[in-house]
C-alpha positions in Angstrom: -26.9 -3.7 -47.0 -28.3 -0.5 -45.6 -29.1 -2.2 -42.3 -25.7 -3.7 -41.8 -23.8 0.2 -42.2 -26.1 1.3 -39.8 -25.5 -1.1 -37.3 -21.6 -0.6 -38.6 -22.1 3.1 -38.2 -23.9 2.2 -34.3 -20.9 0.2 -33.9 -18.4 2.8 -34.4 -19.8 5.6 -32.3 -20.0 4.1 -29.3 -17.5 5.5 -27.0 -13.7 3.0 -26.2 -14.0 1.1 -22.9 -12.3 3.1 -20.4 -9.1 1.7 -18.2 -9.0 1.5 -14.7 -5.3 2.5 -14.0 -3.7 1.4 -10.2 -1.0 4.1 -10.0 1.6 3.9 -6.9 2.1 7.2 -5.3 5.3 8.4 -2.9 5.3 6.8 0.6 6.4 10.8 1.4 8.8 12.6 -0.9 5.9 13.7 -3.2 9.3 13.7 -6.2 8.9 10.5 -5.4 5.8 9.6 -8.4 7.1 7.8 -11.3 7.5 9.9 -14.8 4.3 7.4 -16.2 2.5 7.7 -13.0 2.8 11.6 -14.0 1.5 10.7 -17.2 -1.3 8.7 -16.1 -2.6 11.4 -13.8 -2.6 14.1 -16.9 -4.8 11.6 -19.0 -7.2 10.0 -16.6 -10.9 11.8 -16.2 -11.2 10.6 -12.8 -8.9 9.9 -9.5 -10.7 7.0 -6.9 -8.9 8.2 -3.7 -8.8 7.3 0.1 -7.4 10.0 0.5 -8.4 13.3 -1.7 -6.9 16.1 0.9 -3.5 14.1 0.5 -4.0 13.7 -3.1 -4.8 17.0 -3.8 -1.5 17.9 -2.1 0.4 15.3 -4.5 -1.7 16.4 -7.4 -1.5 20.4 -7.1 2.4 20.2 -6.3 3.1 18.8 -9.7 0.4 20.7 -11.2 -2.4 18.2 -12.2 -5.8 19.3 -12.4 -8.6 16.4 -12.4 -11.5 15.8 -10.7 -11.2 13.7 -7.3 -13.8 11.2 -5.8 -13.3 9.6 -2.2 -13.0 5.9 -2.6 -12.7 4.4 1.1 -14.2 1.4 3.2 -16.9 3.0 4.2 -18.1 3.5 0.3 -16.4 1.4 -1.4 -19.8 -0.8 -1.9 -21.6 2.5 -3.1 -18.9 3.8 -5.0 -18.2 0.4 -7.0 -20.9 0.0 -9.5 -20.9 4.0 -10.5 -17.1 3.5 -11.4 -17.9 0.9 -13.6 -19.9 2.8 -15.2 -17.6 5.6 -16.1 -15.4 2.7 -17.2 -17.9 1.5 -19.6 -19.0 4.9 -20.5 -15.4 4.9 -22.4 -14.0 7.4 -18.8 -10.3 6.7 -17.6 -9.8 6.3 -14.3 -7.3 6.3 -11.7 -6.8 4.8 -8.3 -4.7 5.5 -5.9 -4.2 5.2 -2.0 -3.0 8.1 0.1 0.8 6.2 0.2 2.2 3.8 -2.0 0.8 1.0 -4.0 -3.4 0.9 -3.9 -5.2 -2.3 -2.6 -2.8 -2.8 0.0 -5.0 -2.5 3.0 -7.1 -0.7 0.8 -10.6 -1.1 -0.6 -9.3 -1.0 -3.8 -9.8 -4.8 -4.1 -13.3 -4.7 -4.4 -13.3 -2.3 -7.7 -10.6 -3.9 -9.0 -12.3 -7.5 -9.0 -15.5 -5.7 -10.2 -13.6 -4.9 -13.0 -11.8 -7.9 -14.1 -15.4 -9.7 -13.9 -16.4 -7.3 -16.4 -14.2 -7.3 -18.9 -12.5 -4.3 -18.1 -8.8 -3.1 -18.3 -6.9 -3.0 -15.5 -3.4 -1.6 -15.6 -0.9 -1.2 -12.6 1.4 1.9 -12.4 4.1 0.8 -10.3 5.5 3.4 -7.8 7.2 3.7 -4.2 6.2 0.8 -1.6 7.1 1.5 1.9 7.4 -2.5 2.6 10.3 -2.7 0.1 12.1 0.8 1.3 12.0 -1.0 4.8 12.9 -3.9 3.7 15.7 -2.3 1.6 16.7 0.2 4.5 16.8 -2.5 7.6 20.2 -3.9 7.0 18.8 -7.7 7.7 18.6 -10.9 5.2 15.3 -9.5 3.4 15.6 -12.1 0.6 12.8 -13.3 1.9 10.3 -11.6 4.8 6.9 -11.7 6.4 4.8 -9.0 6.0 2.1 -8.4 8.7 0.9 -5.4 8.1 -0.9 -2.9 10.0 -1.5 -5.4 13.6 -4.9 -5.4 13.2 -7.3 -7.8 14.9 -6.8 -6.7 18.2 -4.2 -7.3 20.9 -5.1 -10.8 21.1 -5.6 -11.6 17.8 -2.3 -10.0 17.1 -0.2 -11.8 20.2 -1.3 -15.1 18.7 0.0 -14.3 15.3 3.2 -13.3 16.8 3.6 -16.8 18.7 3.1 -18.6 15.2 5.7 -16.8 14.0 8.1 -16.9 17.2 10.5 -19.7 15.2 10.4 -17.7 12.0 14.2 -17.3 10.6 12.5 -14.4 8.3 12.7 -10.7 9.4 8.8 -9.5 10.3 7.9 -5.8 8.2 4.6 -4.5 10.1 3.2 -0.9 9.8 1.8 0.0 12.9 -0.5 2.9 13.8 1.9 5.5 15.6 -0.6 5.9 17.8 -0.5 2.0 18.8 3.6 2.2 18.1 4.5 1.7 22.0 1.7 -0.9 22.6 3.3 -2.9 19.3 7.3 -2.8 20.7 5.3 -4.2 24.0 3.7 -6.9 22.4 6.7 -7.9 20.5 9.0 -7.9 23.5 6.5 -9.7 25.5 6.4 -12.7 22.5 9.3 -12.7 20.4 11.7 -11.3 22.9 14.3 -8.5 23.0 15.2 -8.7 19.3 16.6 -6.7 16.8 14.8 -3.6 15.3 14.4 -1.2 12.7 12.2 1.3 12.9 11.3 3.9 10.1 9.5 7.1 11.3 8.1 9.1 8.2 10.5 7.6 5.1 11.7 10.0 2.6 10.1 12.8 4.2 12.6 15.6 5.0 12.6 14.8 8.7 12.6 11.0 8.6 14.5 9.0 11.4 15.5 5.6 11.1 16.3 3.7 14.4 18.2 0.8 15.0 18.3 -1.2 18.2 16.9 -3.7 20.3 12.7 -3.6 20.9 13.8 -2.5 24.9 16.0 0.2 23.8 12.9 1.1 21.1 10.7 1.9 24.0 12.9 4.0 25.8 12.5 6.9 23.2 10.0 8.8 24.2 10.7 11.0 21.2 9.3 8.5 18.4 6.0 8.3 20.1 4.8 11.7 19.5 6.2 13.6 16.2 6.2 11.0 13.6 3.0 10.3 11.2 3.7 6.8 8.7 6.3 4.3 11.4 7.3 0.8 9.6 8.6 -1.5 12.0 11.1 -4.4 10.7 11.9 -6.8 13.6 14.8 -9.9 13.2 13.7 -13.3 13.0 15.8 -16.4 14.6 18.1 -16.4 11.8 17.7 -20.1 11.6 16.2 -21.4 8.4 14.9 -24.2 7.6 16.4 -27.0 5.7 14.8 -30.1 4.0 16.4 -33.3 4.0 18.9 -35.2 6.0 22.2 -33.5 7.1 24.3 -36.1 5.3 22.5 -36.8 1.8 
């Protein structure tokens, strides 16, 4: 009897698995975080960031105070295993990218893997995505799109993606580097042709521009290639979708 209250009693003071929280953050506006993203912030012991000058900034102007650890791809290997062990160690943690939703070209995939092999809670914290304000914002048929992403891979890698998709009725959502911004509208033009665009220069940010046009008349504003910091790029497809099935059934 006495042996099974102690192991009852070893039982009961170990410390509650902790949960690994992936909170959304604003894509700019930093009003932009969610009431429960607020409240997961307050609670957590721990923010995993790519970021933690931009978080700091998002944290500090809504007056949070917890600890920050960098979480990028050049640790994320490192960085892994301890987390899990604050998780197990009964810690809450949090991560987040420097923008929007984490694991979206973030290493957040590896930690969160990690943890749903172990056992461990994972809980998403919905916030702002910058795909779906585009997509939202662009004016086309975004019912249905392909997202791209960042163009990485290289400029050939990236030109043969673009001729697999030259007979794509979907619009195409990429978010390239500004830096590479003018090299991207080149690229498209030279593949896909002098289609229509929409192009978002720093969204919900107090000086955000949104310009509409064709990817020739994108390239003649000098402007756009030197002020801006996050672009997202939405580009027309053929408008022709595909049907199954004969004409006449």
């Amino acid at each position: 009897m006495r042996k099974e209250q102690s192991q009852e009693k070893r039982a009961s003071s170990r410390p509650p698995i902790g949960t690994l929280f992936l909170v959304g953050v604003p894509i700019g506006h930093p009003d932009d975080l969610t009431i429960r993203a607020l409240a997961t912030l307050r609670r957590v012991d721990l923010v995993a960031t790519k970021n933690p000058l931009a978080t700091q900034a998002l944290l500090s102007h809504h007056g949070i105070h917890v600890p920050l650890t960098t979480y990028d791809r050049d640790n994320a290997t490192e960085k892994t295993p301890i987390l899990l062990d604050r998780l197990r160690r009964g810690q809450h943690l949090a991560l987040v990218s420097d923008c929007g939703m984490p694991a979206l070209y973030d290493p957040g995939r590896l930690l969160i893997t990690a943890a749903a092999k172990a056992g461990l809670t994972v809980e998403v914290i919905p916030g702002p995505s910058i795909v779906a304000a585009a997509a939202t914002l662009c004016g086309m048929d975004a019912n249905a799109f392909v997202f791209e992403g960042r163009c990485a891979g290289g400029t050939h890698n990236f030109s043969r993606r673009l001729q697999s998709l030259q007979q794509e009725s979907r619009p195409l959502i990429l978010l390239p580097s500004v830096h590479a911004l003018r090299h991207i509208l080149t690229i498209l033009l030279t593949t896909l042709g002098n289609r229509k665009a929409v192009l978002g220069l720093d969204l919900t940010q107090p000086g955000q521009q949104v310009l509409r046009g064709r990817v020739k008349a994108l390239l003649t504003k000098e402007a756009i290639f030197n002020n801006a910091s996050v672009a997202v790029l939405v580009v027309e497809g053929t408008g022709r979708r595909r049907t199954l099935g004969r004409k006449n059934d």
